[in-house]
C-alpha positions in Angstrom: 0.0 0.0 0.0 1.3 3.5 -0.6 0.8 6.3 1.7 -2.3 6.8 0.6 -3.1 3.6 1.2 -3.9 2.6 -2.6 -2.5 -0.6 -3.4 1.0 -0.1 -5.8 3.1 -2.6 -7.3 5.5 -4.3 -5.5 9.1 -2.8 -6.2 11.6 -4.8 -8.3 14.6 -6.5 -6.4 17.9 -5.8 -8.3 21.5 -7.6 -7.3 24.1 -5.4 -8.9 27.7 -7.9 -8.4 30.8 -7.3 -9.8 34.6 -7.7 -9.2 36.0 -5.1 -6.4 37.8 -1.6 -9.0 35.4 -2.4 -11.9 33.2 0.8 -11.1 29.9 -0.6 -9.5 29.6 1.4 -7.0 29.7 4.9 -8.7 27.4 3.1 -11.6 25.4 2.5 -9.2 25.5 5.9 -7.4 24.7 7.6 -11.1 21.9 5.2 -12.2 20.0 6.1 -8.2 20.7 10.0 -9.6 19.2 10.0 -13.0 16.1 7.7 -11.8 12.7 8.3 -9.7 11.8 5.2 -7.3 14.6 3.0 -6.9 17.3 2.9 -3.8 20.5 1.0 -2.6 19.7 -1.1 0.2 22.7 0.1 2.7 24.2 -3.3 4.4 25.7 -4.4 7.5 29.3 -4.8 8.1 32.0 -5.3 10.4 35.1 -4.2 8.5 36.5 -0.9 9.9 34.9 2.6 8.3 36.8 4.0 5.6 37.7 8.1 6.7 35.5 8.9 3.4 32.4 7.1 4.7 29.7 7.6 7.3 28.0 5.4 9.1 24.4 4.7 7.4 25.3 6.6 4.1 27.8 3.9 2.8 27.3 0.9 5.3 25.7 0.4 9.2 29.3 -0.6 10.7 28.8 -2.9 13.7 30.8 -5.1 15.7 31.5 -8.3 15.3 29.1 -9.7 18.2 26.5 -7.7 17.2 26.1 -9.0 13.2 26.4 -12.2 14.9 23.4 -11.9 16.6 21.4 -10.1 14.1 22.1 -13.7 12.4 21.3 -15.8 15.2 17.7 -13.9 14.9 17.3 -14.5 10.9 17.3 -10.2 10.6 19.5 -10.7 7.4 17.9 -11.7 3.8 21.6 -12.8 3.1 25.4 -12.7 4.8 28.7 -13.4 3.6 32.0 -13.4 4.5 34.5 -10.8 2.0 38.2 -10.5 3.1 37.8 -11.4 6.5 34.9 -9.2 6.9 31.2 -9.5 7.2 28.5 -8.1 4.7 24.3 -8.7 5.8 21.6 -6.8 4.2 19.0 -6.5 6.2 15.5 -8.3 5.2 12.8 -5.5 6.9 14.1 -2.7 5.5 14.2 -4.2 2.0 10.7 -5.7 2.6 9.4 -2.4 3.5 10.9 -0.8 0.6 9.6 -3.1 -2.4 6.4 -3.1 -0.4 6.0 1.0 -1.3 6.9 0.3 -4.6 10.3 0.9 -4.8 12.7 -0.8 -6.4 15.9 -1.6 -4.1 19.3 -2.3 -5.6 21.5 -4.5 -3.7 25.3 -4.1 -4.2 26.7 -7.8 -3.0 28.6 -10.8 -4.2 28.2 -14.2 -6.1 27.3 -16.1 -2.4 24.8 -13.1 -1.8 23.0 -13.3 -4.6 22.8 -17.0 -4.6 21.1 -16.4 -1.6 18.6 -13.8 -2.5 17.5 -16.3 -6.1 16.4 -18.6 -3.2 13.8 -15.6 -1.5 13.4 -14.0 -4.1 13.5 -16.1 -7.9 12.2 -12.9 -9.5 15.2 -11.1 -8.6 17.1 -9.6 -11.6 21.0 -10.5 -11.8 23.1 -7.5 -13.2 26.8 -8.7 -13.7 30.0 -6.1 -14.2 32.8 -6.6 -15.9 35.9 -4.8 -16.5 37.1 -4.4 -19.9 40.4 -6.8 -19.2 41.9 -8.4 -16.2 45.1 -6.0 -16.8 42.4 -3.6 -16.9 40.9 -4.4 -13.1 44.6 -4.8 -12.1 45.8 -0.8 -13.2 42.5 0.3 -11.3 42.7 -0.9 -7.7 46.3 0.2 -8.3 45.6 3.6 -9.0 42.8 4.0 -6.7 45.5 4.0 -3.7 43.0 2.6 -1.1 45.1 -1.0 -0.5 48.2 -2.3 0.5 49.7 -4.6 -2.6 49.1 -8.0 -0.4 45.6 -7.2 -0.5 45.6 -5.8 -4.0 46.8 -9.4 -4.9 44.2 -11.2 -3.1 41.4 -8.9 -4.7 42.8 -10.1 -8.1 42.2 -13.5 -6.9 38.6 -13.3 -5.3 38.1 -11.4 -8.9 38.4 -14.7 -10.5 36.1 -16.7 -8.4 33.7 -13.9 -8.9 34.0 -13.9 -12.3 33.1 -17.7 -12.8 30.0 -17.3 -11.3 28.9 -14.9 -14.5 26.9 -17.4 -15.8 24.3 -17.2 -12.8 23.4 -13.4 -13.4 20.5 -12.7 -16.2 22.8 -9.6 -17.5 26.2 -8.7 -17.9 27.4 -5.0 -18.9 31.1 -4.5 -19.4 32.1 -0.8 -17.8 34.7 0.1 -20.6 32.8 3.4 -21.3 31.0 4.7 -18.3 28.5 6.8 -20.1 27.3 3.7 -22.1 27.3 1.4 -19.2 25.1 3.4 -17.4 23.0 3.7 -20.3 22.9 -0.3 -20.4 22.0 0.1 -16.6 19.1 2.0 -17.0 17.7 0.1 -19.9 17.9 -3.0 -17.7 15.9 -0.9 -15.2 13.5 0.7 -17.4 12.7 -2.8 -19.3 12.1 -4.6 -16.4 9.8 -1.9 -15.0 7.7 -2.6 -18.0 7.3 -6.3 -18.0 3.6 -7.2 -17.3 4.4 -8.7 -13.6 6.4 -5.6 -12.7 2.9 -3.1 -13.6 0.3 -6.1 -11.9 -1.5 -4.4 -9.9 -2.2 -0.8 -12.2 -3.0 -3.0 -15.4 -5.8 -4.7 -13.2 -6.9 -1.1 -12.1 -6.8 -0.4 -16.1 -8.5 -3.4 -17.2 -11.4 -3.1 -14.6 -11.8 0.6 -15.3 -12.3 0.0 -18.8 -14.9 -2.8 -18.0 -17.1 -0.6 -16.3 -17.2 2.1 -19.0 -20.4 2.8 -20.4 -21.1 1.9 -24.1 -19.9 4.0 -26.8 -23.1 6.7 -28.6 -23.0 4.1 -31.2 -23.2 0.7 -30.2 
């Protein structure tokens, strides 16, 4: 129900997954920018903040003790561990969002969103890909956020992401921002306009036709 408490389609569930330096997450940030009713569901962790984020913007940072107990009471629609570190997004805020008909992005990996197909098999699967693995490589080097050891065991978990490409429905390959977002929003857009996605206002279409009166001539 939306405010108003007319009944509105349910919100689609994106999982947006790609290898860490190929771009997802300012994709992501631009596609939220340019389009009306759709947010990124913010996770759980328990690495340490980052001095450019904030707590509740980026991620909820919590301790260690306390993601394990938002597991031991089933608050998480999916967990993983990445790097040592824990990653939960949490199930009533992303229920409460798709419930007012908005669509909720989730930026997670291959585990998580083996996870969410099982809740949720009408979730949509958006894959990233850099343009080369030399590519992925010269970015997490320039982006000066890791020390080399863990530069080299991104490169790894990079591989093991990528072989899990064949379980996503799409796959866009950031090589030109501007026409990857482009793809982005045409995933979005499409899927917004598939007959399940517009349920419940085709029905109020449908029965507001029915009643009509007659046309002067028939």
């Amino acid at each position: 129900m939306s405010k108003n408490n007319h009944p509105v389609d349910q919100g689609n569930l994106f999982v947006i997954a790609a290898p860490s330096g190929t771009g997802k997450t300012t994709l992501v940030k631009a596609l939220v920018e340019s389009l009306p009713k759709i947010t990124v569901s913010i996770s759980h962790t328990t690495r340490n903040k980052r001095a450019s984020e904030q707590h509740g913007t980026n991620y909820f940072f919590v301790e260690f003790e306390e993601f394990k107990r938002m597991i031991a009471e089933e608050d998480f629609l999916e967990h993983a561990e990445i790097f040592e570190h824990h990653y939960g997004t949490s199930k009533e805020t992303v229920s409460s969002t798709l419930a007012k008909g908005v669509d909720v992005i989730l930026e997670i990996d291959w585990q998580g969103h083996q996870q969410i197909k099982q809740l949720f098999p009408d979730a949509i699967g958006i894959f990233i890909l850099p343009p080369s693995f030399e590519d992925l490589r010269s970015r997490l080097i320039k982006r000066n956020q890791d020390h080399p050891e863990i530069i080299k065991k991104r490169l790894t978990d990079a591989k093991e992401t990528i072989s899990h490409l064949q379980e996503f429905d799409y796959v866009i390959i950031n090589d030109d921002f501007s026409r990857a977002l482009v793809d982005l929003k045409i995933i979005v857009e499409a899927t917004r306009l598939k007959r399940t996605s517009q349920h419940v206002r085709l029905t109020q279409m449908v029965q507001s036709i029915s009643i009509l009166p007659p046309a002067a001539d028939e």
